[in-house]
mmCIF file as Biopython writes it, N, C-alpha, C and O atoms, coordinates in Angstrom:
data_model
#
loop_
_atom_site.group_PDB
_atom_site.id
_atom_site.type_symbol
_atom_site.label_atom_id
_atom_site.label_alt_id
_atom_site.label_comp_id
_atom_site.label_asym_id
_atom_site.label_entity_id
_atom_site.label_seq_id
_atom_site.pdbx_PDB_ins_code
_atom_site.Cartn_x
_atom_site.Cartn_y
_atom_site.Cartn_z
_atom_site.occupancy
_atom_site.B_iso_or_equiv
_atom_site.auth_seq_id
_atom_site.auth_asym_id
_atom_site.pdbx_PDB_model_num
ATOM 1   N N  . UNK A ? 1  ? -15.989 38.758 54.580 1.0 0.0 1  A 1 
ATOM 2   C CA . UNK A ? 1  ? -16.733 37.574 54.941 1.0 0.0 1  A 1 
ATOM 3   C C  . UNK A ? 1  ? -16.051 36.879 56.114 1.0 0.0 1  A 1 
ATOM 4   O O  . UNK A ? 1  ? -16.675 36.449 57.084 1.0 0.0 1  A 1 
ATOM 5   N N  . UNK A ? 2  ? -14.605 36.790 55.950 1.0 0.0 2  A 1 
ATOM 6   C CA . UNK A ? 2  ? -13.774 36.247 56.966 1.0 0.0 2  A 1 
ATOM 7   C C  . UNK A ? 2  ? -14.073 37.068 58.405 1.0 0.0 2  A 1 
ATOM 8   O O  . UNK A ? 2  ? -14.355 36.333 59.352 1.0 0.0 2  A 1 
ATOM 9   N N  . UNK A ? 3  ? -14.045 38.315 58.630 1.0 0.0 3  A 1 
ATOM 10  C CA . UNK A ? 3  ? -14.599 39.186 59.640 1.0 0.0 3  A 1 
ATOM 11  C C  . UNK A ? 3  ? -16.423 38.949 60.038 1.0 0.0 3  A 1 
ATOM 12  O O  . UNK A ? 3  ? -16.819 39.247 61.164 1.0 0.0 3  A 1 
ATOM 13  N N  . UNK A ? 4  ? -17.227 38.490 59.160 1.0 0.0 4  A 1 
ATOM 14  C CA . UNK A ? 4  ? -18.392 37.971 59.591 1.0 0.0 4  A 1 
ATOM 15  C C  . UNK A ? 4  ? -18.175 37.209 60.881 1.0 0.0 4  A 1 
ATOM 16  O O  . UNK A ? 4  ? -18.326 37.365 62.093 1.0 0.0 4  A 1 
ATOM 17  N N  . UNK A ? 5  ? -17.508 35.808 59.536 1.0 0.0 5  A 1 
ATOM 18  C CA . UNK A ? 5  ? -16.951 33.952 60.522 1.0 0.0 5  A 1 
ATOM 19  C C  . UNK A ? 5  ? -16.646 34.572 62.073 1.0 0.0 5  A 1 
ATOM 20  O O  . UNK A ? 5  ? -17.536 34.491 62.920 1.0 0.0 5  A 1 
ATOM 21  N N  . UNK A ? 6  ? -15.727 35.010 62.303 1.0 0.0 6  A 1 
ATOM 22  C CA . UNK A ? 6  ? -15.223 35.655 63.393 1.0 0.0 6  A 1 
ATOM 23  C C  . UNK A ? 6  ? -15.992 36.470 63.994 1.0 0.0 6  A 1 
ATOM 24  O O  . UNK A ? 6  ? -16.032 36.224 65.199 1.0 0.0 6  A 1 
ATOM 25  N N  . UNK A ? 7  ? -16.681 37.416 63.652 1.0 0.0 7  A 1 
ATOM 26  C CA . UNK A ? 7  ? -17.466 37.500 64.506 1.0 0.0 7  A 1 
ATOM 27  C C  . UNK A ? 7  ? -18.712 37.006 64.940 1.0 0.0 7  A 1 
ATOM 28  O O  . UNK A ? 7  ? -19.135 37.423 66.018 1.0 0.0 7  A 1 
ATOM 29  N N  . UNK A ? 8  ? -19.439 36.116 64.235 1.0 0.0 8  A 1 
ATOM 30  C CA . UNK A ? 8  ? -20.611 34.971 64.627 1.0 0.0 8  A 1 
ATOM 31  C C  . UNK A ? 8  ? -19.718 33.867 65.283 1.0 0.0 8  A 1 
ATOM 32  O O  . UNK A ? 8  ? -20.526 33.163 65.888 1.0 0.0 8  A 1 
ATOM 33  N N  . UNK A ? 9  ? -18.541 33.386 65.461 1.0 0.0 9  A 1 
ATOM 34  C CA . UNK A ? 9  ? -17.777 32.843 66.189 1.0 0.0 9  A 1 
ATOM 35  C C  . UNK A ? 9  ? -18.000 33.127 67.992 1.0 0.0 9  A 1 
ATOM 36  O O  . UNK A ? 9  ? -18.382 32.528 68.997 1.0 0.0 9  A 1 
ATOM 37  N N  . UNK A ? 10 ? -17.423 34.579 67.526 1.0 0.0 10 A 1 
ATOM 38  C CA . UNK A ? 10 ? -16.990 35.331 69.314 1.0 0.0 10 A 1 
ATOM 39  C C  . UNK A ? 10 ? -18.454 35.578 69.812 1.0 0.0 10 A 1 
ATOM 40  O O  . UNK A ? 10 ? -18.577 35.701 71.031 1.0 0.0 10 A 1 
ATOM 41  N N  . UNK A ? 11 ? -19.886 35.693 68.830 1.0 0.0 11 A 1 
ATOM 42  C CA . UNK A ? 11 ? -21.207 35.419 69.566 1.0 0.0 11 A 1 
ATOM 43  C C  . UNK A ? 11 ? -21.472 34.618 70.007 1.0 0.0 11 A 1 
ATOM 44  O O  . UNK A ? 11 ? -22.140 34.682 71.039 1.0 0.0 11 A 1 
ATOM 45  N N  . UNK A ? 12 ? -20.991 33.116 69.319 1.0 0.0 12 A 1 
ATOM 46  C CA . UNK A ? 12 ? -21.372 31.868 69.614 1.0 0.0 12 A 1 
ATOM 47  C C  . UNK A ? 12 ? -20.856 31.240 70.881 1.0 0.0 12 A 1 
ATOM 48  O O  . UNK A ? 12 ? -21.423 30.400 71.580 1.0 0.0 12 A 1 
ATOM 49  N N  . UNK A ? 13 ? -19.471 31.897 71.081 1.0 0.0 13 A 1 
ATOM 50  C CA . UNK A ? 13 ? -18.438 31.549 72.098 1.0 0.0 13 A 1 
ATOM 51  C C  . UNK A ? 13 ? -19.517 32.239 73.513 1.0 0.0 13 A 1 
ATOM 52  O O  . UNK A ? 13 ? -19.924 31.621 74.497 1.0 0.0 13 A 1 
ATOM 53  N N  . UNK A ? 14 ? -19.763 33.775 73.125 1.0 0.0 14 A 1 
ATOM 54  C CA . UNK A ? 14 ? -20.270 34.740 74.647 1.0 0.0 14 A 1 
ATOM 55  C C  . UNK A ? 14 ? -21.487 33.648 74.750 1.0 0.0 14 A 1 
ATOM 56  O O  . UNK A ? 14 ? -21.496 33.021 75.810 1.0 0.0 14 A 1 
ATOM 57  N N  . UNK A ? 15 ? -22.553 33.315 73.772 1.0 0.0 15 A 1 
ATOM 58  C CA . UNK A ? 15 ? -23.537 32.481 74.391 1.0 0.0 15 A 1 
ATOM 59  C C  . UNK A ? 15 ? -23.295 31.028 74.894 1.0 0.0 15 A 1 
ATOM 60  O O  . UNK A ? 15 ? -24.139 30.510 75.625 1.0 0.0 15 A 1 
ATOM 61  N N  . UNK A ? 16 ? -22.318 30.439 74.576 1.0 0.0 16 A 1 
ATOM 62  C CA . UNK A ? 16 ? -22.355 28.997 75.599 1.0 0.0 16 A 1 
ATOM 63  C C  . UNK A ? 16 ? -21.732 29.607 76.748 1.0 0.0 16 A 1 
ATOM 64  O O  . UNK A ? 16 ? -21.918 28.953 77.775 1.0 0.0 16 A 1 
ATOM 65  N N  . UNK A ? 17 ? -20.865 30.942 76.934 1.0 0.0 17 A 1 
ATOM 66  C CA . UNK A ? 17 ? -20.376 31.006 78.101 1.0 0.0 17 A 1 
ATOM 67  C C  . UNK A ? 17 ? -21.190 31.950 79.025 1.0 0.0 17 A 1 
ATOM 68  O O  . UNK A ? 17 ? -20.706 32.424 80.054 1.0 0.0 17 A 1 
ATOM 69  N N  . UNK A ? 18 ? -22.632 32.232 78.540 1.0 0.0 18 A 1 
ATOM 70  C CA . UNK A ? 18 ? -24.049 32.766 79.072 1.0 0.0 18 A 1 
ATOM 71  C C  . UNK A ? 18 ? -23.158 34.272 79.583 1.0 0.0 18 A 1 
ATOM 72  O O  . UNK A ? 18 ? -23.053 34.727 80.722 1.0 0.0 18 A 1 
ATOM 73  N N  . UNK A ? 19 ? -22.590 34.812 78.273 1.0 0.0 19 A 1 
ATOM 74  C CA . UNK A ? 19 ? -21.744 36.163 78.558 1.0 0.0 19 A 1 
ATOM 75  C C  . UNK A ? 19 ? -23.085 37.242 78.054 1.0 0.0 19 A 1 
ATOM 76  O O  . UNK A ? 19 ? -24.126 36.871 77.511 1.0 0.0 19 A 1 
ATOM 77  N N  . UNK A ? 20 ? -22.778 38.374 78.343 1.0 0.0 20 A 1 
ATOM 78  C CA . UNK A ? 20 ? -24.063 39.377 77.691 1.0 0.0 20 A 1 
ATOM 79  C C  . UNK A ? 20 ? -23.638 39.524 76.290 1.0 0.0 20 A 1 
ATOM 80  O O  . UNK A ? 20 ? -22.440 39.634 76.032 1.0 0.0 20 A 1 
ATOM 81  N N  . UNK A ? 21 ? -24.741 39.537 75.154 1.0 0.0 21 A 1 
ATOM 82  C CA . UNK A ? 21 ? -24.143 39.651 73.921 1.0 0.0 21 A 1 
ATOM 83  C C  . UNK A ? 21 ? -23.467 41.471 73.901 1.0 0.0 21 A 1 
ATOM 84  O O  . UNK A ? 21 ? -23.735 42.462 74.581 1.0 0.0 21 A 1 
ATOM 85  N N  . UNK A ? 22 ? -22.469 41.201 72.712 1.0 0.0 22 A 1 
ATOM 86  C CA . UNK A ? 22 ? -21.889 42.579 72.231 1.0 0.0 22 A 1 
ATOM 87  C C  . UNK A ? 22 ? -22.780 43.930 71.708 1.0 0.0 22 A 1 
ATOM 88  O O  . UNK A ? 22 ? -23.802 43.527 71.153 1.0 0.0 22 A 1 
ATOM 89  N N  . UNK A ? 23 ? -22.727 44.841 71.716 1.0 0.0 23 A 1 
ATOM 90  C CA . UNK A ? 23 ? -23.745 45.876 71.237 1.0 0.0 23 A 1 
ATOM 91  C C  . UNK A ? 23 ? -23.849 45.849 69.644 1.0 0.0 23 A 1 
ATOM 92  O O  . UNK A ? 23 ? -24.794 45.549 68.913 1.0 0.0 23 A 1 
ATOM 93  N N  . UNK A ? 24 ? -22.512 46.280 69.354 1.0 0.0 24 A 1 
ATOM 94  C CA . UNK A ? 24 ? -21.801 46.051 68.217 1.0 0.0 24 A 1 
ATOM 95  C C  . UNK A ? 24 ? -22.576 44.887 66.868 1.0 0.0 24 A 1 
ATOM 96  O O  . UNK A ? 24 ? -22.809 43.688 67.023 1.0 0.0 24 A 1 
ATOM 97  N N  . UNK A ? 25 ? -22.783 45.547 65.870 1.0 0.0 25 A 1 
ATOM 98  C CA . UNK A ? 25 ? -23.494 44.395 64.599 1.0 0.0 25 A 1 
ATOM 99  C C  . UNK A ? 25 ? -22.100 44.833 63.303 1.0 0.0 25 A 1 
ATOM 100 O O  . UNK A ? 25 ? -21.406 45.777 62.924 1.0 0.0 25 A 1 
ATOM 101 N N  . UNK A ? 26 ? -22.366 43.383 63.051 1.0 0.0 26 A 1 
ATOM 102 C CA . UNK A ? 26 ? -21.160 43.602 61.788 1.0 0.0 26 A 1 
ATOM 103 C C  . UNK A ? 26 ? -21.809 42.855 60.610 1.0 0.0 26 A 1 
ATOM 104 O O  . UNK A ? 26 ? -21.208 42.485 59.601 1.0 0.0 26 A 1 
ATOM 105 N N  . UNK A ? 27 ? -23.684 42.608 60.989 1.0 0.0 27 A 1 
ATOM 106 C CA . UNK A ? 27 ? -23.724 41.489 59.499 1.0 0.0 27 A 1 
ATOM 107 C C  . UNK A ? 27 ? -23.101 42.106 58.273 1.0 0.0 27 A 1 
ATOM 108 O O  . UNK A ? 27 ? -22.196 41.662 57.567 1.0 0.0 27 A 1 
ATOM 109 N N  . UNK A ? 28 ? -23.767 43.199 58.179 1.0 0.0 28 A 1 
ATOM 110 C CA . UNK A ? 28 ? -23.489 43.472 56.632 1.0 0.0 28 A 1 
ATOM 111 C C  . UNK A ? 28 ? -22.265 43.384 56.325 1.0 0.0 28 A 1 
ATOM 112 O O  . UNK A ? 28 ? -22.049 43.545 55.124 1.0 0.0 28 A 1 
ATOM 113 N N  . UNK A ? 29 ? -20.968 43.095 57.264 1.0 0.0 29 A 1 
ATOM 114 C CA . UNK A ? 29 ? -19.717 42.437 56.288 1.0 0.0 29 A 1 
ATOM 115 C C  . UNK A ? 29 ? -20.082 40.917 55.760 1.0 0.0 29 A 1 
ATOM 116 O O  . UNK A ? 29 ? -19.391 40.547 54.811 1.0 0.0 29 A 1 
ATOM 117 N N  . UNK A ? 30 ? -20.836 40.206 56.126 1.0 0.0 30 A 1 
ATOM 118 C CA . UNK A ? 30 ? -20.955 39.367 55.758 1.0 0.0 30 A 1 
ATOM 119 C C  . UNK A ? 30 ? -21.470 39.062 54.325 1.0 0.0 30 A 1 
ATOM 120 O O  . UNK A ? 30 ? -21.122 38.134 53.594 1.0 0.0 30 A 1 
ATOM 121 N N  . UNK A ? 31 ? -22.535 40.216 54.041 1.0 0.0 31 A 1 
ATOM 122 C CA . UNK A ? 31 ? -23.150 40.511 52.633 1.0 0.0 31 A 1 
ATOM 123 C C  . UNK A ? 31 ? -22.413 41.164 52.025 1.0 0.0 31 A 1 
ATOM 124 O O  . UNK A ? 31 ? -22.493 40.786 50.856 1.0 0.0 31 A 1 
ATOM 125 N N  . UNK A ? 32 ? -21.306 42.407 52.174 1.0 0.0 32 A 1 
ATOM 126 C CA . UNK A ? 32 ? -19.866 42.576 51.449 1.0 0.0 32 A 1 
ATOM 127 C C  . UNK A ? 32 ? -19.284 41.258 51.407 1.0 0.0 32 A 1 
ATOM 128 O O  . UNK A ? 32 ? -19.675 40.508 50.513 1.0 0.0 32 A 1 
ATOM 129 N N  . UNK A ? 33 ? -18.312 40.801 52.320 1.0 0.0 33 A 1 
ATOM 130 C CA . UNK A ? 33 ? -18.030 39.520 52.054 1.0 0.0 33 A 1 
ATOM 131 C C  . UNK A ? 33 ? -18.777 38.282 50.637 1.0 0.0 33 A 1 
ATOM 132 O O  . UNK A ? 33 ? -18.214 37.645 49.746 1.0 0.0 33 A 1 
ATOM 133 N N  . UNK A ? 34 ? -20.154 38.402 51.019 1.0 0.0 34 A 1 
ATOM 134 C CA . UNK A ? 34 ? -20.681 37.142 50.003 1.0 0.0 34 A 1 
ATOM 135 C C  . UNK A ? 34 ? -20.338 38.360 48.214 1.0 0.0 34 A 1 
ATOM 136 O O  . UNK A ? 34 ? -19.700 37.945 47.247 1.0 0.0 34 A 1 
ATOM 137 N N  . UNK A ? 35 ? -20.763 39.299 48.277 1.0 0.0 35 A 1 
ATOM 138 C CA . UNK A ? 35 ? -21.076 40.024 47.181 1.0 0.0 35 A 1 
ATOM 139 C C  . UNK A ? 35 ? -19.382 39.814 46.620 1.0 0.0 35 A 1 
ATOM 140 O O  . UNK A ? 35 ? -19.059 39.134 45.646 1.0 0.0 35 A 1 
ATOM 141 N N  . UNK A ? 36 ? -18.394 40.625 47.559 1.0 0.0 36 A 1 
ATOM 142 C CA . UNK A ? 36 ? -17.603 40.640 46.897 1.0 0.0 36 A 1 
ATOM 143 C C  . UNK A ? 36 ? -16.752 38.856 46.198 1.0 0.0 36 A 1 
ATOM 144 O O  . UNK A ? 36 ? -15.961 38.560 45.303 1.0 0.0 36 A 1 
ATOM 145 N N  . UNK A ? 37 ? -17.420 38.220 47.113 1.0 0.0 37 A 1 
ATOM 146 C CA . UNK A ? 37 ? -16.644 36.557 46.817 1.0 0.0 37 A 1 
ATOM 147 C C  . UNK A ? 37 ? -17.758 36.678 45.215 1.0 0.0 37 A 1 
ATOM 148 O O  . UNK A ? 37 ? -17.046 36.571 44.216 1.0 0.0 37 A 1 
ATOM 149 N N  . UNK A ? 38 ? -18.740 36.802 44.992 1.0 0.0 38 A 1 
ATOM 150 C CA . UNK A ? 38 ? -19.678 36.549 44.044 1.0 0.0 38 A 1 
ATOM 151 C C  . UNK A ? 38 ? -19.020 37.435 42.227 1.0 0.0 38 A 1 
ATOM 152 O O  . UNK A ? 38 ? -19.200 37.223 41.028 1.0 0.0 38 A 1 
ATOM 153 N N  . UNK A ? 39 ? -18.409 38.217 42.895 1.0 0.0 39 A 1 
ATOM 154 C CA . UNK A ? 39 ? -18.080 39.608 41.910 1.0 0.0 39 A 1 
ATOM 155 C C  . UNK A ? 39 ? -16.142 38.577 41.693 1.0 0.0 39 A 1 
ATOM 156 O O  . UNK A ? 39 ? -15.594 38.326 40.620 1.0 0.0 39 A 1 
ATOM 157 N N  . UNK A ? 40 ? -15.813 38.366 42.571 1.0 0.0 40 A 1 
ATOM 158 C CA . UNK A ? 40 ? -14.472 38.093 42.186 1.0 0.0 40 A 1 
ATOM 159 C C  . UNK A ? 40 ? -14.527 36.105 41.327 1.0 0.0 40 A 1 
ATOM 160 O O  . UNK A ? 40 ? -13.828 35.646 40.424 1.0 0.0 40 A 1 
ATOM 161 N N  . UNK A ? 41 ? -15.553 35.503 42.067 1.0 0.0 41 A 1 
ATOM 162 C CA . UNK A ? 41 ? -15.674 34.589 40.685 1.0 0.0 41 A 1 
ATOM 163 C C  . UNK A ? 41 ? -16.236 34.614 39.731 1.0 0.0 41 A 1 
ATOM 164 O O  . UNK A ? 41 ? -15.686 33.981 38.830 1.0 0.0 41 A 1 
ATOM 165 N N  . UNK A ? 42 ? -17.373 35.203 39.421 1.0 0.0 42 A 1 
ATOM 166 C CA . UNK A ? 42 ? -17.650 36.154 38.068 1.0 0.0 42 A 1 
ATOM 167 C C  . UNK A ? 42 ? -16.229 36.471 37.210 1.0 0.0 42 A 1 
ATOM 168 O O  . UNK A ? 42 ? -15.943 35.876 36.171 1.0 0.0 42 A 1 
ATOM 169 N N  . UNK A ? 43 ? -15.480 37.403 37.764 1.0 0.0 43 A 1 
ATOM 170 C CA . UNK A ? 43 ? -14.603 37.729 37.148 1.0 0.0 43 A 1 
ATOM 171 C C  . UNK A ? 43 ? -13.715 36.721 36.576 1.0 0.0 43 A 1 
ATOM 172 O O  . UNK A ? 43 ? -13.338 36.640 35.407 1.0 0.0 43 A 1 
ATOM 173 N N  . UNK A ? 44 ? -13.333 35.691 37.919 1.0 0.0 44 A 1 
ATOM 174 C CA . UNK A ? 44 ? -12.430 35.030 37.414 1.0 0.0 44 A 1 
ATOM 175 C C  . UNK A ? 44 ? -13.195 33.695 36.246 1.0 0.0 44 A 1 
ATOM 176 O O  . UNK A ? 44 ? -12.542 32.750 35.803 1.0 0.0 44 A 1 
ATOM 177 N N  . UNK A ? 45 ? -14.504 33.920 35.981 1.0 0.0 45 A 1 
ATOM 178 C CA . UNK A ? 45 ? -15.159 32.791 34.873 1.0 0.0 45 A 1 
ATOM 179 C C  . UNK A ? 45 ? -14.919 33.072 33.698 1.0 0.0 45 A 1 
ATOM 180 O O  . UNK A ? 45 ? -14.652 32.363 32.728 1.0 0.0 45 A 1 
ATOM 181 N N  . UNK A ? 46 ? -15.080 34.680 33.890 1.0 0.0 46 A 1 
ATOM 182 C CA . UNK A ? 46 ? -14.975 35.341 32.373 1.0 0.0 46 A 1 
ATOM 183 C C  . UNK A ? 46 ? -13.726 35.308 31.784 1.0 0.0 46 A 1 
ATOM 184 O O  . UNK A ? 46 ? -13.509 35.175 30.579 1.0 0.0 46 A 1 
ATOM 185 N N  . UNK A ? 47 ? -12.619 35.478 32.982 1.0 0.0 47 A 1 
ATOM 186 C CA . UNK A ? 47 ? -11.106 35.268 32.229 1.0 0.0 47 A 1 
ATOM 187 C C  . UNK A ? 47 ? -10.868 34.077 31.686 1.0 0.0 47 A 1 
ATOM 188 O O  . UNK A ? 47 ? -10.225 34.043 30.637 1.0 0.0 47 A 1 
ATOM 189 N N  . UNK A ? 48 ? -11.267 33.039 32.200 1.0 0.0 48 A 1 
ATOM 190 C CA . UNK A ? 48 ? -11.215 31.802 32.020 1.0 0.0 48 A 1 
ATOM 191 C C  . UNK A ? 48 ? -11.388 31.467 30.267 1.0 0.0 48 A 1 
ATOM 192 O O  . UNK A ? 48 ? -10.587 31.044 29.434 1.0 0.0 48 A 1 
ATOM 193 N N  . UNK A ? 49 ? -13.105 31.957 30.174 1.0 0.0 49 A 1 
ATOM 194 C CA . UNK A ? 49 ? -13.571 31.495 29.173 1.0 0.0 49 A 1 
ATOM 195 C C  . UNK A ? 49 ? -12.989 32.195 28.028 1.0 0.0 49 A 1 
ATOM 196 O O  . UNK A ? 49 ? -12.954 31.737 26.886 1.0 0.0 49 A 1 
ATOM 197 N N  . UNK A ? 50 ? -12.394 33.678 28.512 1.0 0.0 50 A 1 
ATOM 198 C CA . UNK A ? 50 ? -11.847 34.446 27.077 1.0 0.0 50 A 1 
ATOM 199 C C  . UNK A ? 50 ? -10.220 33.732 27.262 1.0 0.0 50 A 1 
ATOM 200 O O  . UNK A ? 50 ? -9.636  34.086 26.238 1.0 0.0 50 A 1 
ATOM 201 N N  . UNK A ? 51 ? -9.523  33.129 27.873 1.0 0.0 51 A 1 
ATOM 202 C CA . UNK A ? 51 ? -8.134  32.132 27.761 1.0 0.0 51 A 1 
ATOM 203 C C  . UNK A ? 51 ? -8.559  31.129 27.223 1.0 0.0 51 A 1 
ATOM 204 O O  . UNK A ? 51 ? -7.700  30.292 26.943 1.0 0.0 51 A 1 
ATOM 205 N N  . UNK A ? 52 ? -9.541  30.908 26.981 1.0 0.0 52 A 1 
ATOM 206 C CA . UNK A ? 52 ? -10.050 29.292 26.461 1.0 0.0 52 A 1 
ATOM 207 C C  . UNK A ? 52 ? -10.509 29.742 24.848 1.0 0.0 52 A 1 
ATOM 208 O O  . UNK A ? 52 ? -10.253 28.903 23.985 1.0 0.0 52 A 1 
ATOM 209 N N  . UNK A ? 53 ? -11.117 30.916 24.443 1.0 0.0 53 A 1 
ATOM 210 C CA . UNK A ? 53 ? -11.678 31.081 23.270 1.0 0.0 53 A 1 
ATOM 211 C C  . UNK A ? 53 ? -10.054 31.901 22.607 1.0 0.0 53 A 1 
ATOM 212 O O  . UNK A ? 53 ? -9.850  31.722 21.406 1.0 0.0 53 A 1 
ATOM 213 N N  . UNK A ? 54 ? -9.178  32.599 23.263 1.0 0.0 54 A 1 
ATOM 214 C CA . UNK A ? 54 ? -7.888  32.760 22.564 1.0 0.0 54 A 1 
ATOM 215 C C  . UNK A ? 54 ? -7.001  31.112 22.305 1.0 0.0 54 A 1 
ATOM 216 O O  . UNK A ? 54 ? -6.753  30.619 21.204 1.0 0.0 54 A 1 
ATOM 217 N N  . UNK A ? 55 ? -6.729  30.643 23.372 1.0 0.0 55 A 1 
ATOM 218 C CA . UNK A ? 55 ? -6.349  29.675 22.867 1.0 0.0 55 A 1 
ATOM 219 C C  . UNK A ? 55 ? -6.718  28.521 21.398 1.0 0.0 55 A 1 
ATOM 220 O O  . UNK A ? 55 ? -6.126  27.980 20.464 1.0 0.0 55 A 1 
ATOM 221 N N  . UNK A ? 56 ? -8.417  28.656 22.129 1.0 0.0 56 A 1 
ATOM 222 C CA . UNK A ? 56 ? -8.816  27.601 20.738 1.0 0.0 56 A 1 
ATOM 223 C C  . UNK A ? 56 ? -8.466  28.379 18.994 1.0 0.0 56 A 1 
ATOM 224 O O  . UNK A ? 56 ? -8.344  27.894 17.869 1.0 0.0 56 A 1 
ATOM 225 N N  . UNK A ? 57 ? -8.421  29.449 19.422 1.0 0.0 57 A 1 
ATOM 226 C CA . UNK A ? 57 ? -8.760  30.816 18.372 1.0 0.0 57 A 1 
ATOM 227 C C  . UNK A ? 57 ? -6.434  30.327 17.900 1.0 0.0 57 A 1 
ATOM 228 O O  . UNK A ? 57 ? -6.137  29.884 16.790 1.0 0.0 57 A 1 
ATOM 229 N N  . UNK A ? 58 ? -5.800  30.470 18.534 1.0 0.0 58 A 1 
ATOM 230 C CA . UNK A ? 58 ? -4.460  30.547 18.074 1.0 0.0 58 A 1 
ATOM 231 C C  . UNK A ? 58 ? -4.468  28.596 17.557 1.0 0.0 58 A 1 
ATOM 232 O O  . UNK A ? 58 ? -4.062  28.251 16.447 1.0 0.0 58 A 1 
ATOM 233 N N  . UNK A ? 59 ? -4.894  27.778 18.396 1.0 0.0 59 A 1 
ATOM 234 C CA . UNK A ? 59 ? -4.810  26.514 17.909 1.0 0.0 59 A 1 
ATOM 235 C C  . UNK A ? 59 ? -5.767  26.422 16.162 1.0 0.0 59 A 1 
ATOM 236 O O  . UNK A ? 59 ? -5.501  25.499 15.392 1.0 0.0 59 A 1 
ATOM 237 N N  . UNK A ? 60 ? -6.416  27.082 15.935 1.0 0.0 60 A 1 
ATOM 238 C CA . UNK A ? 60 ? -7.009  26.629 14.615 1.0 0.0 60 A 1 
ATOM 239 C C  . UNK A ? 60 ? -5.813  27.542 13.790 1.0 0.0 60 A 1 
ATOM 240 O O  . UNK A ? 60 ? -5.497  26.940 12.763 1.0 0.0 60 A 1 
ATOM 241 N N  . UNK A ? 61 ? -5.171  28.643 13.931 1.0 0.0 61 A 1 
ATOM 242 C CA . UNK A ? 61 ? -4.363  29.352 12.956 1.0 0.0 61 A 1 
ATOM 243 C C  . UNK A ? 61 ? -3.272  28.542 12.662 1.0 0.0 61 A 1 
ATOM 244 O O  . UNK A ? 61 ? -2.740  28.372 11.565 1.0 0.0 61 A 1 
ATOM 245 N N  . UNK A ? 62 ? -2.813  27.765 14.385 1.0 0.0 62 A 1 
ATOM 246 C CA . UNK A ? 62 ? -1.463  26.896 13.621 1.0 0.0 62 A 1 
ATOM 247 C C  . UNK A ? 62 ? -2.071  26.155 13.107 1.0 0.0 62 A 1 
ATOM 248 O O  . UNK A ? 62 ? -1.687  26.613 12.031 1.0 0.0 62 A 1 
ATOM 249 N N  . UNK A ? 63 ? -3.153  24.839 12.614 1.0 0.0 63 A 1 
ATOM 250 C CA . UNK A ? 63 ? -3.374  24.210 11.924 1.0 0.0 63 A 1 
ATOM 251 C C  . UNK A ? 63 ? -3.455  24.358 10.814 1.0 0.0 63 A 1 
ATOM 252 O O  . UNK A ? 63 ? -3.162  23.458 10.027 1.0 0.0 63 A 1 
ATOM 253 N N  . UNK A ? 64 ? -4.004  25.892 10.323 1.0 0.0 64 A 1 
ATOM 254 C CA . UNK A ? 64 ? -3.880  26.146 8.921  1.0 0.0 64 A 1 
ATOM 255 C C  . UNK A ? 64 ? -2.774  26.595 8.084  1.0 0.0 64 A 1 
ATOM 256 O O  . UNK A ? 64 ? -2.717  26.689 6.858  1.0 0.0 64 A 1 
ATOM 257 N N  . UNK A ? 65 ? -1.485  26.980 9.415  1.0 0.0 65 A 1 
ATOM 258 C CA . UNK A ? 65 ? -0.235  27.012 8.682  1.0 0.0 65 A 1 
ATOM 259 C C  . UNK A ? 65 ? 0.454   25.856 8.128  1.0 0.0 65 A 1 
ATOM 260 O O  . UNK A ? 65 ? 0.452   24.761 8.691  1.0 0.0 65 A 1 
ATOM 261 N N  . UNK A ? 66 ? 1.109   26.124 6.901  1.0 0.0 66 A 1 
ATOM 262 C CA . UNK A ? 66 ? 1.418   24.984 6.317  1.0 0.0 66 A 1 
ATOM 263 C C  . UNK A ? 66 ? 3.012   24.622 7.402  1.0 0.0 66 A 1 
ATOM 264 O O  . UNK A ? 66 ? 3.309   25.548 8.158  1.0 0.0 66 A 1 
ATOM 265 N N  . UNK A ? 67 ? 3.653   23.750 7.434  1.0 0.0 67 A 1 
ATOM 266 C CA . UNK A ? 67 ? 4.665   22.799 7.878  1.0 0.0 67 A 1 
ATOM 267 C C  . UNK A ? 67 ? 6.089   22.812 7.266  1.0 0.0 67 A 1 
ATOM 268 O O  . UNK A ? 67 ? 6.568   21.912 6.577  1.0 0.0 67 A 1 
ATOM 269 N N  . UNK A ? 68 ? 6.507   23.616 7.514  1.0 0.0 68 A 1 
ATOM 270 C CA . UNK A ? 68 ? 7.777   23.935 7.221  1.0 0.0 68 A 1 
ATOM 271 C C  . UNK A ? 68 ? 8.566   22.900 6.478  1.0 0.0 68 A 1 
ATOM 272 O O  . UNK A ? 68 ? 8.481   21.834 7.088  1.0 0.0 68 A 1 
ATOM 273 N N  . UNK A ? 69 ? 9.190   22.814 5.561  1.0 0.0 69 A 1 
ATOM 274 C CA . UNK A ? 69 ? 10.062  21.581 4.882  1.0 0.0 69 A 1 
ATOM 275 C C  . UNK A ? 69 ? 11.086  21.392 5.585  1.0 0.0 69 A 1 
ATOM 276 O O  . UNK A ? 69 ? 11.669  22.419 5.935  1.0 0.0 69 A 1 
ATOM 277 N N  . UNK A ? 70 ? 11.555  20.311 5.953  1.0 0.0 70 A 1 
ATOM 278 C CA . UNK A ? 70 ? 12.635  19.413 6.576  1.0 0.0 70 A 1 
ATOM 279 C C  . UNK A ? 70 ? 13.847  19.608 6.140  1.0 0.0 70 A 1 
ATOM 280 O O  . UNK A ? 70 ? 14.184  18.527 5.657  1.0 0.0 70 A 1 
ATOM 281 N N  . UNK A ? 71 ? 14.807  20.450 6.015  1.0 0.0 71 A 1 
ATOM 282 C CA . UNK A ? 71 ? 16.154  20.236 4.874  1.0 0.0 71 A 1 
ATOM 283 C C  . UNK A ? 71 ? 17.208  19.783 5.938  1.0 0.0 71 A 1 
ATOM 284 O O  . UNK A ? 71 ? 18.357  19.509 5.591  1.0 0.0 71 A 1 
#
């Protein structure tokens, strides 16, 4: 996606400087780019929510352990 930015950048730059555009097309990094940004927070939601359902999951077991006596 970062290689898109950059290159719709260096287009934007050749047209205010009324340069001939490049031959060269690179959208579809841009749709890798979005897909893969889309696939890597996916991922990182799901880790999230299974650290959140272990945690709640170990917090109810210590509650049901009883409390050690004080000696």
């Amino acid at each position: 996606m970062l290689v898109w930015f950059v290159q719709m950048g260096f287009r934007t730059y050749r047209l205010v400087m009324e340069l001939p555009p490049e031959i060269e097309h690179y959208s579809w990094m841009g749709g890798v780019g979005a897909l893969l940004f889309l696939v890597s927070w996916l991922l990182a939601w799901f880790t999230s929510l299974s650290v959140l359902r272990e945690a709640r999951k170990a917090a109810a077991e210590k509650a049901l352990r009883p409390i050690p006596p004080m000696i």
